[in-house]
One Martini backbone bead per residue (centre of mass of N, CA, C, O) as a GRO file, in nm:
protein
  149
    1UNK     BB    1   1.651   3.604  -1.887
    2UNK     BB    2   1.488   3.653  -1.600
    3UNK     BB    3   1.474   3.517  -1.288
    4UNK     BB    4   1.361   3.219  -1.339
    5UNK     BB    5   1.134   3.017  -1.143
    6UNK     BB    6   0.950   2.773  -0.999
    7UNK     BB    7   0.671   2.670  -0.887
    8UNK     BB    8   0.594   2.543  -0.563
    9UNK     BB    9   0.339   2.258  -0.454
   10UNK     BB   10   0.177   2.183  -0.181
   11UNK     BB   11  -0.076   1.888  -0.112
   12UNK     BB   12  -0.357   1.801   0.078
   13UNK     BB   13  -0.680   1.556   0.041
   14UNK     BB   14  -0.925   1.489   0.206
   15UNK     BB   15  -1.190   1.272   0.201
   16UNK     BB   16  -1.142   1.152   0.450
   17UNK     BB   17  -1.220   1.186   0.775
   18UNK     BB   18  -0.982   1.113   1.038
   19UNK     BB   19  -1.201   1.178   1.262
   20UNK     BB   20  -1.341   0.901   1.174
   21UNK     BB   21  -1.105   0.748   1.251
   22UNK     BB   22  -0.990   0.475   1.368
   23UNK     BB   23  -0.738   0.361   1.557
   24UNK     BB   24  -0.424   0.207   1.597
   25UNK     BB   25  -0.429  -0.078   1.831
   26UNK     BB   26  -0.279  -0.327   1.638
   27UNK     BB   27  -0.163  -0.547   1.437
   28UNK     BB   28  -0.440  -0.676   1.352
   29UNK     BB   29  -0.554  -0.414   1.251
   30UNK     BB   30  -0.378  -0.349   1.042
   31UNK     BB   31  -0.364  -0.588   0.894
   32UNK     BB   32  -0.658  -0.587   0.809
   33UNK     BB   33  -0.678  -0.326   0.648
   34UNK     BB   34  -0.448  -0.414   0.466
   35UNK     BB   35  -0.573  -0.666   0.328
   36UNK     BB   36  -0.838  -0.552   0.254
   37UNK     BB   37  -0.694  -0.300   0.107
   38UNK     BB   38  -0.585  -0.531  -0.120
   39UNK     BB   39  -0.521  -0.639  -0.417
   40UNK     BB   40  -0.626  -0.964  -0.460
   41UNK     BB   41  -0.492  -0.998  -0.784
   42UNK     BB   42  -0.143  -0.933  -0.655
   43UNK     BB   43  -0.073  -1.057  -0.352
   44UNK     BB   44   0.043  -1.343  -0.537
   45UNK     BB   45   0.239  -1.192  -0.749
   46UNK     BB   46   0.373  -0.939  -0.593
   47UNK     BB   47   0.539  -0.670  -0.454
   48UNK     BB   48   0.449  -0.464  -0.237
   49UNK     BB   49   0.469  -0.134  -0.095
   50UNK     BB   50   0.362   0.042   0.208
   51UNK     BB   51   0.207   0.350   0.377
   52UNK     BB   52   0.062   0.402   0.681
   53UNK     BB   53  -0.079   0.736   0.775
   54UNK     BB   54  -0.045   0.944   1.063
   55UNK     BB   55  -0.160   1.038   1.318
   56UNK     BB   56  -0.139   1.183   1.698
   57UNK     BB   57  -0.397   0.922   1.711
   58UNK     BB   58  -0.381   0.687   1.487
   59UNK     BB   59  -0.474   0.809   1.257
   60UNK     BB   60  -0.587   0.742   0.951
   61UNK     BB   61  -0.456   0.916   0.641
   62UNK     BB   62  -0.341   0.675   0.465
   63UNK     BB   63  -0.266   0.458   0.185
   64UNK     BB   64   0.017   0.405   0.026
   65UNK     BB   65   0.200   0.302  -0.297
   66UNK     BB   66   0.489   0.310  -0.342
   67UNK     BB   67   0.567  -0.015  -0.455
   68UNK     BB   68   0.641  -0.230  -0.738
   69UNK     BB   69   0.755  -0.578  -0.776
   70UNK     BB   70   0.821  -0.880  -0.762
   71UNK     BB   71   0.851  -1.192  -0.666
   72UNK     BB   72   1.106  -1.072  -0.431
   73UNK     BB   73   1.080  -0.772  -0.455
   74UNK     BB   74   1.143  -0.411  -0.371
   75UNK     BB   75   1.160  -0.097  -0.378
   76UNK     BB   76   1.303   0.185  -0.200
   77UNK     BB   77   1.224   0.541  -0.180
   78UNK     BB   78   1.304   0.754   0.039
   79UNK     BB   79   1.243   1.003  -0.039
   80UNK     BB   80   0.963   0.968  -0.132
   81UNK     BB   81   0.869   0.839   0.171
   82UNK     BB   82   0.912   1.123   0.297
   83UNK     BB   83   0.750   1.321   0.117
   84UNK     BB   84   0.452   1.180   0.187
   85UNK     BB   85   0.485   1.222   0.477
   86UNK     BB   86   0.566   1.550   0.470
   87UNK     BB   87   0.279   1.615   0.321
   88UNK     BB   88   0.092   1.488   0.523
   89UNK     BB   89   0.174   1.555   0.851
   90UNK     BB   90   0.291   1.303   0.969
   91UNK     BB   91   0.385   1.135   1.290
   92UNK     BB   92   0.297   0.810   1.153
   93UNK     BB   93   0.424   0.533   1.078
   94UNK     BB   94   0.331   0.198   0.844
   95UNK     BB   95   0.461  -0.057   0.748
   96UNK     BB   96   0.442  -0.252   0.431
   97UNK     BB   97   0.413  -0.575   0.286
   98UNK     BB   98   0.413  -0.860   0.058
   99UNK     BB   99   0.412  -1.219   0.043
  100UNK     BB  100   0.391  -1.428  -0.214
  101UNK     BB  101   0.503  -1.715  -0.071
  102UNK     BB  102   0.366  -1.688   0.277
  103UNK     BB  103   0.601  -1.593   0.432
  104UNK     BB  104   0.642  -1.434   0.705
  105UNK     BB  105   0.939  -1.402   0.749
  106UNK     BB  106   1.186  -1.223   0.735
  107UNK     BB  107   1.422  -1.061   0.601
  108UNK     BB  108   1.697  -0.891   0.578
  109UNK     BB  109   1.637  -0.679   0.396
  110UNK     BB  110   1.381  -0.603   0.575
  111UNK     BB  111   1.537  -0.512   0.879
  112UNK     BB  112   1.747  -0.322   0.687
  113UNK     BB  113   1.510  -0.109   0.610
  114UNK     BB  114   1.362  -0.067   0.868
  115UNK     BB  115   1.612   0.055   1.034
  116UNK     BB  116   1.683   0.292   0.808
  117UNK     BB  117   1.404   0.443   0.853
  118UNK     BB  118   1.408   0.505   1.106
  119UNK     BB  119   1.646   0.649   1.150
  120UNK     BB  120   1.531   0.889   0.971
  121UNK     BB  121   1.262   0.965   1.116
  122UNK     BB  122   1.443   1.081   1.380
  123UNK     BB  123   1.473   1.333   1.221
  124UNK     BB  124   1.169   1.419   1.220
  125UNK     BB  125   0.971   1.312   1.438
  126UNK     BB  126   0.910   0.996   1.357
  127UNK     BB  127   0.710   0.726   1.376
  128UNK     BB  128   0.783   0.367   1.371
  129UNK     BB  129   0.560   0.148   1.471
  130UNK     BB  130   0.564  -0.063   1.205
  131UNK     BB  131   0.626  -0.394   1.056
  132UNK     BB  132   0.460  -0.534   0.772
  133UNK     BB  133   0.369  -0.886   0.682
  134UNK     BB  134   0.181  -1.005   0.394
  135UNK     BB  135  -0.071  -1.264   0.286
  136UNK     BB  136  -0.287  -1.388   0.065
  137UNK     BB  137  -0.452  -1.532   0.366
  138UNK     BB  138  -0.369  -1.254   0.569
  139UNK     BB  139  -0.103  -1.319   0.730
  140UNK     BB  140   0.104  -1.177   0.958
  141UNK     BB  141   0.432  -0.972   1.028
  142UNK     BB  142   0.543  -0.822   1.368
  143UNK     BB  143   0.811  -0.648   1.419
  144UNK     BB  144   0.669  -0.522   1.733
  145UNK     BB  145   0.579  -0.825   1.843
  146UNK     BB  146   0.941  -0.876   1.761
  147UNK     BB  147   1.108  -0.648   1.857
  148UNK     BB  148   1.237  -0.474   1.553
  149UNK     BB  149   1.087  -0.160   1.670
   0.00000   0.00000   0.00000
């Protein structure tokens, strides 16, 4: 076999012009935005990670389901989650997850996910918005509201 190397393709394909999406103006828009498309079904029953991705006019360009994992956390794969982020050329991402107990406060490991995160994006120039945790009655709790983004 002669230096024979599989070939790497990366692609991304908007359905819906980002150009016709509204930006994203505060946690409460986002929050609903997130609650509205979160399935109604599941929302309840286990913990999902998402990742809201964003151009530079806070333009939706996607929300992506990085993981789903049990009824009290899931994992997060900073690769994935970095991966899905610069194959669509995100300059903002808002992080979310939901709480199917309806605590809404963080936990500590939630606390030091969203730093881990952050902190990594700061390498890409990737701004970490917010991250948001959402309840299945609706209601949710955002890091930059209190100051931990």
């Amino acid at each position: 076999m002669k230096n024979k190397v599989n070939e790497i393709q990366i692609s991304y394909r908007e359905k819906i012009g980002t150009l016709k999406s509204e930006p994203i103006k505060s946690s409460e828009h986002a929050a609903k935005l997130l609650f509205d498309t979160w399935d109604k079904n599941t929302i309840g029953l286990h913990e999902t990670f998402k990742i809201l991705l964003l151009n530079n006019s806070n333009k939706v360009k996607g929300i992506y389901p990085l993981s789903t994992g049990g009824i009290t956390g899931t994992l997060v794969d900073m690769r994935i989650l970095f991966a899905i982020v610069l194959k669509t050329l995100s300059v903002g991402i808002l992080l979310a997850h939901n709480h199917p107990s309806y605590k809404t406060e963080p936990s500590e490991a939630d606390k030091q996910l969203t730093d881990k995160i952050k902190r990594a994006a700061q390498l890409f120039d990737i701004r970490v918005l917010d991250h948001l945790i959402i309840t299945p009655n609706g209601s949710y709790y955002s890091f930059a509201d209190n100051g931990l983004v």
